[in-house]
C-alpha positions as CSV (number, residue, x, y, z in Angstrom):
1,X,-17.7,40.1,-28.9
2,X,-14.6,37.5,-27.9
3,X,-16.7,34.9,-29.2
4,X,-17.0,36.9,-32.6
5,X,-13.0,37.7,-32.3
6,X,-12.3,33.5,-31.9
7,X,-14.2,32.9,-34.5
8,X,-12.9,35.2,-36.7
9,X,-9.1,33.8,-35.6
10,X,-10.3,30.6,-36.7
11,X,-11.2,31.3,-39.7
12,X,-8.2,33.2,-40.7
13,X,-6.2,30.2,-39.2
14,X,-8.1,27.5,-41.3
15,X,-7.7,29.8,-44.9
16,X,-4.1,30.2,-44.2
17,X,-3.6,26.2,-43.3
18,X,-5.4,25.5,-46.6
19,X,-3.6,28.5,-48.6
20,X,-0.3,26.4,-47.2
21,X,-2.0,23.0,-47.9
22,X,-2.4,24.5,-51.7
23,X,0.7,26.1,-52.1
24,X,2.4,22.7,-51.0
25,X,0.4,20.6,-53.8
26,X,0.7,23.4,-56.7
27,X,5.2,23.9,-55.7
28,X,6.6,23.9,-58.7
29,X,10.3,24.0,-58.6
30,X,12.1,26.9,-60.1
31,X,15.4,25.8,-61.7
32,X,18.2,28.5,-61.3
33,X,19.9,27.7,-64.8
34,X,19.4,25.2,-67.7
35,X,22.0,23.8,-69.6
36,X,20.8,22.2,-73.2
37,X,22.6,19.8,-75.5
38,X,21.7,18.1,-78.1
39,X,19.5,15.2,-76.8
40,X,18.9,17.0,-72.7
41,X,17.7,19.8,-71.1
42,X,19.5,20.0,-68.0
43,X,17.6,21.8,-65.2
44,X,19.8,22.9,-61.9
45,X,20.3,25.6,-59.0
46,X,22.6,28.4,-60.1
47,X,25.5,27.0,-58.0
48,X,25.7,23.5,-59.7
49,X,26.5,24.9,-63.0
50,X,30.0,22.9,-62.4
51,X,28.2,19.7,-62.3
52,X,25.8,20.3,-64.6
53,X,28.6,21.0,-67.3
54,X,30.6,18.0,-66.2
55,X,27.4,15.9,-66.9
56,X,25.9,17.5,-70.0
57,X,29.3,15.2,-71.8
58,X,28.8,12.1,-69.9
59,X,24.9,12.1,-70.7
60,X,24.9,12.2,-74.0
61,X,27.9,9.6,-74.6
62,X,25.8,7.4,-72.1
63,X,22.4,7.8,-74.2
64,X,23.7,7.6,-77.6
65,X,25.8,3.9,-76.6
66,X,22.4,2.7,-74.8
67,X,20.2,3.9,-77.9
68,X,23.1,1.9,-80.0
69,X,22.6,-1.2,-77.8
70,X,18.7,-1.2,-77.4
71,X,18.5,-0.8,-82.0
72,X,17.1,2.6,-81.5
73,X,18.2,6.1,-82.8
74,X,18.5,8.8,-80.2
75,X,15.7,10.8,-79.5
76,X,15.2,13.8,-77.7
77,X,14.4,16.2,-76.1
78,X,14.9,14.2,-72.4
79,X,14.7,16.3,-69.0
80,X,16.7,16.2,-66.2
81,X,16.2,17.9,-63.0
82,X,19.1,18.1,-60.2
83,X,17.4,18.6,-57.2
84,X,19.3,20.4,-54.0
85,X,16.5,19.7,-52.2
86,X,13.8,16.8,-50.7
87,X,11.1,19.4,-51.6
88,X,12.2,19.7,-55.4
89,X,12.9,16.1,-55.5
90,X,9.6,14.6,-53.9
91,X,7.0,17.4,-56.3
92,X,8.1,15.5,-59.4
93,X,6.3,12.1,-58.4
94,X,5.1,10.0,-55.3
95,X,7.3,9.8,-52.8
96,X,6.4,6.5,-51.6
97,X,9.9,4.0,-51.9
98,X,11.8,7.1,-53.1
99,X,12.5,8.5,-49.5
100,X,15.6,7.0,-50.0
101,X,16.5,7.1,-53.7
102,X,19.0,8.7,-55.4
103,X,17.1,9.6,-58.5
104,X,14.1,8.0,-60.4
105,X,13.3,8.1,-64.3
106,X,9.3,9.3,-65.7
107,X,10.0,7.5,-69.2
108,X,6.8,8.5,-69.9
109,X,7.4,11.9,-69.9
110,X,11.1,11.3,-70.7
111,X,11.7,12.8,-67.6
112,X,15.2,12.2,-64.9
113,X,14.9,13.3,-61.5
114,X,18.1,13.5,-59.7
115,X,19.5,14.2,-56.0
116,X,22.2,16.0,-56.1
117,X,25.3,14.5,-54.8
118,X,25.5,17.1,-51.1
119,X,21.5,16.1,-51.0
120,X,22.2,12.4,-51.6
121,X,25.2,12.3,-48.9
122,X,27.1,10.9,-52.1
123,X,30.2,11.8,-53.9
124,X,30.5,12.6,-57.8
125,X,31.2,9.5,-59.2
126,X,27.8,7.5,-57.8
127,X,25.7,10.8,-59.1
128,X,27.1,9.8,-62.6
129,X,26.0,6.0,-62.3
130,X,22.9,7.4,-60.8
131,X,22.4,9.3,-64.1
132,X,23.5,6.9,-66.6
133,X,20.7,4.1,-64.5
134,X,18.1,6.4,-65.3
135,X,19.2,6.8,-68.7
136,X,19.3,3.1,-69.2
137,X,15.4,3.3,-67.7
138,X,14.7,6.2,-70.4
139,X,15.9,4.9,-73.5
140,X,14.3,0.9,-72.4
141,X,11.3,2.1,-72.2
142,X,11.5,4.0,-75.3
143,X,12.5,1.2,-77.2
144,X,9.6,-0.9,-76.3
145,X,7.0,1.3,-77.3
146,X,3.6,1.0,-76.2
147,X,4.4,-2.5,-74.9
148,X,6.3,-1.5,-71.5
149,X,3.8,-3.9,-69.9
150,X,6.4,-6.9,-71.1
151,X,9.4,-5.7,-69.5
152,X,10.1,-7.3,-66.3
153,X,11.1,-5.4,-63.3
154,X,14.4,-7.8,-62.9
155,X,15.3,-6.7,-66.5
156,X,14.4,-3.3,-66.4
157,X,16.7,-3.1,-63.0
158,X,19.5,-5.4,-64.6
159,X,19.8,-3.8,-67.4
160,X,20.1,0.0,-65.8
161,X,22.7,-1.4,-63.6
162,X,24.8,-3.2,-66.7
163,X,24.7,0.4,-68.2
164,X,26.0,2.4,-65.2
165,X,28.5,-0.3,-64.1
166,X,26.9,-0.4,-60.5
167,X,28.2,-4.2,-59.7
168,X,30.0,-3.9,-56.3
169,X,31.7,-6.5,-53.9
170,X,28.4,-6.4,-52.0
171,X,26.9,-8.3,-54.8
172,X,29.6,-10.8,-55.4
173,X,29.2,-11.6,-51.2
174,X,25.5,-11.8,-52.4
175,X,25.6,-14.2,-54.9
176,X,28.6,-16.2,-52.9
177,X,26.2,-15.9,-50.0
178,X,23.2,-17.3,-52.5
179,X,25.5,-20.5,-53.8
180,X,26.7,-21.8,-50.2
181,X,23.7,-21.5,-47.7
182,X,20.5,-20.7,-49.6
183,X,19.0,-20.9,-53.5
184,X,18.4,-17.6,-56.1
185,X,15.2,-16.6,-55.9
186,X,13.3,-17.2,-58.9
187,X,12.7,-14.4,-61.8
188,X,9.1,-15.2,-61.6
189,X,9.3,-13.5,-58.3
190,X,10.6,-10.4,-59.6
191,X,8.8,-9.7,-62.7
192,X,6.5,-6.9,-61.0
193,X,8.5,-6.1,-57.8
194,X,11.8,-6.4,-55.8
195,X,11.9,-7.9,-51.9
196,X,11.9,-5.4,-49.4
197,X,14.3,-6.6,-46.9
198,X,18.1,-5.4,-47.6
199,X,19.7,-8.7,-47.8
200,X,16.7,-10.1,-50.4
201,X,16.9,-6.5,-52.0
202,X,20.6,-6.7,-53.0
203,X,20.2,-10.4,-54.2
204,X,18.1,-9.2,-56.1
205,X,19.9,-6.6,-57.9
206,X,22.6,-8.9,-58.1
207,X,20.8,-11.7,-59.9
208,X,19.4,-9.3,-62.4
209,X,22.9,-7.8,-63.3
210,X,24.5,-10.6,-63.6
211,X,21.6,-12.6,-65.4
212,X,21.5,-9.9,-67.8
213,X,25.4,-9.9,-68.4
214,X,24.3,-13.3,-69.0
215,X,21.6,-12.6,-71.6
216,X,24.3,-10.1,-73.6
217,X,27.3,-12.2,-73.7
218,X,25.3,-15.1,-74.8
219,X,23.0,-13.5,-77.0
220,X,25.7,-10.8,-78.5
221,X,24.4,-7.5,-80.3
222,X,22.2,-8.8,-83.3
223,X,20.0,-11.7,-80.7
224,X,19.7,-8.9,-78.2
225,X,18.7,-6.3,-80.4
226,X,16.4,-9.0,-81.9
227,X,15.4,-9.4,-78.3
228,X,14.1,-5.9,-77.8
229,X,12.6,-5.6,-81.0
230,X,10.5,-8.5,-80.3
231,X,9.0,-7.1,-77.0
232,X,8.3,-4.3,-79.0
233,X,6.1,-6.0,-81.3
234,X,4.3,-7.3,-78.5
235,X,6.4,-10.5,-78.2
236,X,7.0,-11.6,-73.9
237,X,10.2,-11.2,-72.9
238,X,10.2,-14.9,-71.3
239,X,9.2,-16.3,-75.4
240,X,11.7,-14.4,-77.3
241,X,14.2,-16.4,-74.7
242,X,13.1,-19.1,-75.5
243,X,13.2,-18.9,-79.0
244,X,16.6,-17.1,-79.0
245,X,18.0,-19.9,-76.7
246,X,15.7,-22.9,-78.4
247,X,15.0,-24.2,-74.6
248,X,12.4,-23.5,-71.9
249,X,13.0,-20.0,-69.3
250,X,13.5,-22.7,-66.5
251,X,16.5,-24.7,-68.6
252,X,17.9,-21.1,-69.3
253,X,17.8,-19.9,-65.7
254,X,19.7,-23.2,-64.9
255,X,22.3,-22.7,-67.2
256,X,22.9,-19.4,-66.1
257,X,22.9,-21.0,-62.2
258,X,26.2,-23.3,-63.1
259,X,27.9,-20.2,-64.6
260,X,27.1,-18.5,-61.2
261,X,27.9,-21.8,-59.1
262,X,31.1,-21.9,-61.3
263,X,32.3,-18.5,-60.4
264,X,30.9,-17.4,-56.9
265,X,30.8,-21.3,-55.3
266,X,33.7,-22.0,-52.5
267,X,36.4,-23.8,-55.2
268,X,36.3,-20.9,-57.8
269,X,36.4,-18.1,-54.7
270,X,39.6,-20.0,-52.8
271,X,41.8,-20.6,-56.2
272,X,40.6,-17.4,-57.9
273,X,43.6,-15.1,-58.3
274,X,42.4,-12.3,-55.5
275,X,42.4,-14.3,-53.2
276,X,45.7,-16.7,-53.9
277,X,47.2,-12.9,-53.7
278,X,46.0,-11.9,-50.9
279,X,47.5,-15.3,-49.0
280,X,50.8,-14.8,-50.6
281,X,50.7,-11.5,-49.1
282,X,49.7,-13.1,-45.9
283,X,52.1,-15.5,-45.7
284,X,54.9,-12.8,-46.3
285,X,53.6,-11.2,-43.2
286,X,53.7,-13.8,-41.4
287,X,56.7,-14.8,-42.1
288,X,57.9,-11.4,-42.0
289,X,56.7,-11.4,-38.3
290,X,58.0,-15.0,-37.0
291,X,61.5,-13.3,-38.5
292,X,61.0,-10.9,-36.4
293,X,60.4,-12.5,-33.6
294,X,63.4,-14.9,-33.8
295,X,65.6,-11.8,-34.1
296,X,64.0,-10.0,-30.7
297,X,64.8,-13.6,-29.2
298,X,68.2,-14.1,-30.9
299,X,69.0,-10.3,-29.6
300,X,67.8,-11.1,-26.5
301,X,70.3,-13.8,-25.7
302,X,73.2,-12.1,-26.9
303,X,72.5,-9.3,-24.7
304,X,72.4,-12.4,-22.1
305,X,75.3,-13.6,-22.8
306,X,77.0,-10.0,-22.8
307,X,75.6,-9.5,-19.7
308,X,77.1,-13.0,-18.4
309,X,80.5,-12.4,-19.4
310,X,80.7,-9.1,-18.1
311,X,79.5,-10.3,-14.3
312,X,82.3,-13.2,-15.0
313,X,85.1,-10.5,-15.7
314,X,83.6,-8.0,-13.1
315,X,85.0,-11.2,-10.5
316,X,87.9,-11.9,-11.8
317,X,89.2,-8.1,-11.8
318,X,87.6,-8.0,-8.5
């Protein structure tokens, strides 16, 4: 009889372990509210209708100037989910390299997946760059067509970044960093994927942006919508640069290395205008302190002095 009993506990353990196990795999998350404009369909938990509101605005200004730039009209409907929590956020896709993200596009599905900012320890402001990256992602990958095969991860990334204006100091130290003690690390490396490490990581990104601020101001809007409109005709990106720039990717990568050597090497960083600033402002303090120090001094001989001719006068009245 107990061995029947055990037996039948084990079995009820096992169907309620898979019954979980199931349940787990099949979660679908259950938006509170929606919020639709014209070109989004913005899924969120009932008390982030705030936020939701403050980005339908910002979404749709974001998309239509990156459809603009990319030579595409906007296109909807796009999807975007604010997740509140890791549960919601890691059901929409593998989870593998997005423990830590902030948000990831499915351009396939023309899909946005987004922490929101109290589950992504972040304040407003990086939520919006967050969403206007994955936009850049959405409407890239659109633009291309069938041919998202030719897009580079480095342009893919440089380009989301350009969009959102994510360029912080921490990329300026990197590329500084880059021209002084090492060498950028070649776009051939990060055609498929990005280094791992932090340091490599963050080079990374910063060699994208800033190659693909490159690529805009150079090219201006007609050679980089041409640009675009080549890979989508199944053209590499790596040949329409080198028919846009009549010179070979490894001449154009050089040219764009002076430009960075130009404006991130020692010379340019000493006499740039920050930083002559910042040593006036130095200098003023320390002047302002070695003032101040000769007055202590100065006040403490007069008190000396004082303290002198009083001891002389105590003797002669004495």
């Amino acid at each position: 009889m107990r061995r029947i009993a055990c037996g039948l506990l084990l079995a009820v353990a096992i169907f309620m372990l898979a019954a979980t196990a199931a349940y787990s795999q099949n979660y679908v998350v259950m938006p509170g509210q929606s919020l639709k404009t014209q070109h989004f369909i913005i899924y969120h938990p009932g008390p982030l209708g705030g936020l939701a509101r403050s980005m339908a605005g910002i979404a749709e200004t974001a998309f239509v100037a990156t459809c603009r730039q990319m030579g595409v009209k906007p296109f909807g409907q796009n999807m975007v989910f604010v997740c509140d929590s890791d549960r919601d956020f890691t059901q929409f896709g593998p989870s593998v390299g997005r423990s830590w993200a902030a948000g990831f596009a499915v351009p396939s599905q023309r899909k946005i997946v987004l922490r929101s900012p109290s589950l992504a320890k972040t304040d407003r402001e990086q939520f919006i760059k967050t969403l206007r990256h994955e936009i850049s992602h959405l409407v890239l990958h659109h633009a291309v067509g069938d041919n998202v095969r030719l897009l580079p991860r480095w342009f893919d990334e440089g380009m989301a970044m350009l969009n959102a204006g994510q360029w912080e100091w921490l990329h300026s130290w990197a590329l500084f960093r880059m021209v002084i003690f090492s060498k950028p690390i070649p776009f051939s490396a990060l055609r498929e994927k990005f280094p791992s490490g932090a340091s490599d990581a963050r080079l990374a990104y910063a060699e994208s942006y800033n190659f693909c601020v490159f690529l805009r101001t150079t090219l201006k809007r007609r050679g980089f919508e041409a640009l675009i409109a080549g890979i989508r005709a199944g053209v590499p990106l790596k040949t329409q640069l080198e028919r846009l720039f009549r010179m070979p990717f490894q001449r154009i990568q050089e040219v764009w290395y002076e430009k960075v050597k130009h404006k991130y090497g020692v010379y340019p960083v000493l006499t740039s205008a920050g930083v002559f600033w910042f040593l006036v402002a130095l200098l003023a303090v320390l002047a302002y302190l070695r003032k101040r120090r000769s007055t202590k001094e100065r006040l403490a001989e007069m008190e000396a002095e004082d303290e002198f001719i009083d001891h002389v006068l105590d003797r002669e009245y004495h």
